[in-house]
N, C-alpha and C positions, 0 to 999 in steps of 0.2 A: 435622361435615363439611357436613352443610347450609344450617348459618350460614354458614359462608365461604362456600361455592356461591349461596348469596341474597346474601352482600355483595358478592362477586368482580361477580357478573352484574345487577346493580341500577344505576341511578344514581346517586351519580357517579364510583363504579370502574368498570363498565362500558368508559367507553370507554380508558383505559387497559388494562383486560384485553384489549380487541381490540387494542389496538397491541402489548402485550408477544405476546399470543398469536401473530399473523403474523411479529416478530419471529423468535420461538423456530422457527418453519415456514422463516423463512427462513434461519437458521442451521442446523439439519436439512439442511435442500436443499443449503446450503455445503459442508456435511462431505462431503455425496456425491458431489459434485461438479457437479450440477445448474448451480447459479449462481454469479458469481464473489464472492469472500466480500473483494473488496479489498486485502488482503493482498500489502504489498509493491507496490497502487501507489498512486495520486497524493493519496490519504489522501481527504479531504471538498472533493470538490470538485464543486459543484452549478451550476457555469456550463453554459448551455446558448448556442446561438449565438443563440436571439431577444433575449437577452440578461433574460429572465423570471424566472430565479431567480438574479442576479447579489447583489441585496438581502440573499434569507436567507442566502445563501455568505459575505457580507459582515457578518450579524447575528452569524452562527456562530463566525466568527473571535475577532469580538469579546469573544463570551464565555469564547474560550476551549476553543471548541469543534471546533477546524481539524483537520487533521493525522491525521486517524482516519477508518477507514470509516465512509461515512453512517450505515448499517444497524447499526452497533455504537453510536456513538451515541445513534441511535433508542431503542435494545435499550435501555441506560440511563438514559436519561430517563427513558423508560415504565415502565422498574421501579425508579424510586427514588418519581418520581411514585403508583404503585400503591399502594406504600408507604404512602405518606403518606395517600392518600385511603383507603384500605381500614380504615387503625385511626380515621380520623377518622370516617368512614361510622358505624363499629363500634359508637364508644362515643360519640358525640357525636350522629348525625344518623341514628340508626334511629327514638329516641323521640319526634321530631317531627312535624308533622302535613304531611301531602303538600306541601301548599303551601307552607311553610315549608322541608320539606328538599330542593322541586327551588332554592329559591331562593340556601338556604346551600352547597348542592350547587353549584351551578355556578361560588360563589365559592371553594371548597375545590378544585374542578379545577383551576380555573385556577392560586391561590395557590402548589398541589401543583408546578408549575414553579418554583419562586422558591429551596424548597433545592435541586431537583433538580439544577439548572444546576448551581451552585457545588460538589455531590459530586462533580458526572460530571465536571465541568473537573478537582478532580486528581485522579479516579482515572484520566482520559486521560492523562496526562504522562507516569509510567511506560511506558504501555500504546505512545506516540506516539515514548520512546526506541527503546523496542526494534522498532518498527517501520520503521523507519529503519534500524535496523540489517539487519534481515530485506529489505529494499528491494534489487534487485536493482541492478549500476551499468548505466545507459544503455549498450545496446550499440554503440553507433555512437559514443560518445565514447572508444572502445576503437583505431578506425581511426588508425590509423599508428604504435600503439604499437609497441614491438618486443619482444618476448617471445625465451622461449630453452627450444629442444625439452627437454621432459624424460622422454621415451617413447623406446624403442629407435631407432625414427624416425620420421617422417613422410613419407607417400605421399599419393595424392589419394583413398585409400580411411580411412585411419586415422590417429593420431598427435591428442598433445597437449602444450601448451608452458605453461610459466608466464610468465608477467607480474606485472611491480613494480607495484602499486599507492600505495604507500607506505606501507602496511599489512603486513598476514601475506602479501599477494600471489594472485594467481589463478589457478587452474587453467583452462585453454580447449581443448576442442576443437578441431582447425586440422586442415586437409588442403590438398596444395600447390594451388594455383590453376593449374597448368601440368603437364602430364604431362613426366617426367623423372627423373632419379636420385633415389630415397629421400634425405631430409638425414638423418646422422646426430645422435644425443642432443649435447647442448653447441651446438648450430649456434642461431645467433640470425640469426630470423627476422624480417620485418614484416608486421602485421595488413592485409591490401589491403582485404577485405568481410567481411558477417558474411550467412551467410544462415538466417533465424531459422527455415524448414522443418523445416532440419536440426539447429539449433541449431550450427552450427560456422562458423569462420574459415577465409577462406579464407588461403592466405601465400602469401610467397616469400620467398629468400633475404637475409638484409639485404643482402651487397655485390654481391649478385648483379641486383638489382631496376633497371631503367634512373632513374626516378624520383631512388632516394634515391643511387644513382650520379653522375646528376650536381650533386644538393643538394651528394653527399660532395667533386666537384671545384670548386663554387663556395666551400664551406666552405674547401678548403684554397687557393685562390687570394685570398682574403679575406687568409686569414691570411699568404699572402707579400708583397700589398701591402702590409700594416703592420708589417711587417718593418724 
């Protein structure tokens, strides 16, 4: 144990043990919910508006590296990286003489990135499927869907409809946008707002909506001139 404790905390593990160790702090904090752990959004995306870290968002891709939260990435690097430097440290660059192992050191840290990339790269892949999957759909690209109540009804207190996605389909929250008659189950609705407070939709009636009422009489006078 205090071999590894004198290699882990030496040069040139060291400073990978500081970056896995914050790492691990920061995944901790995720679980608890402290900070947000990425999950489900825009994966590795380091643009900033001064446009200062446009470069390494652009290095990252490159490698291979996109599509995943920053901080899990990081996480990986730094321990495949650690890896690497902790058994070279070990059994290569304890027996040499100071000057010598800060020098082979700092080319062993650096080196230490060169498999690390290409591990993390596919073990992202999996990791960046099912991320995507887990990805919530844009709620605002949901507006003017039309969905169909699938709750006893809907009122401006309760109620919930599904939606085609083209998929298994969605379950949504919705409450009428107008106070008035409950709609009953089977009635097809259209998504007007979403308000993300509450997380619910607001609706109204499909034939009932002035909107798609008169889409539904230009649609059908379309079709008498081509008659």
């Amino acid at each position: 144990m205090a071999e590894f404790l004198n290699v882990a905390l030496t040069f040139p593990t060291l400073p990978y043990s500081i970056v896995l160790a914050f790492a691990m702090v920061y995944w901790l904090l995720a679980a608890c919910g402290v900070v947000d752990d990425g999950i489900g959004g825009d994966g590795l995306d380091l643009d900033v508006s001064d446009g200062g870290l446009h470069g390494v968002s652009g290095m990252f891709s490159r490698l291979g590296l996109g599509g995943a939260p920053v901080m899990l990435v990081i996480a990986l690097l730094a321990f495949f990286g650690w890896t690497a430097t902790y058994f070279v440290h070990l059994f290569l660059l304890q027996p040499l003489p100071d000057s010598l192992r800060w020098l082979a050191g700092s080319a062993t840290a650096l080196l230490a990135l060169v498999p690390a990339v290409p591990i993390t790269a596919v073990l992202l892949r999996p990791i960046r499927r099912l991320l995507l999957r887990l990805r919530p759909v844009p709620q605002t690209s949901l507006l003017g869907r039309v969905g169909v109540i699938a709750s006893p009804q809907v009122t401006t207190q309760t109620g919930y409809a599904t939606v085609d996605d083209g998929g298994a389909g969605l379950i949504l929250q919705v409450r009428l946008r107008e106070e008035g008659d409950a709609l009953p189950r089977g009635e097809r609705v259209v998504l007007l707002d979403y308000l993300p407070e509450h997380n619910h939709y607001l609706v109204a009636r499909e034939h009932g909506h002035p909107a798609l009422s008169f889409q539904d009489s230009l649609i059908a006078g379309d079709k008498e001139i081509h008659r």
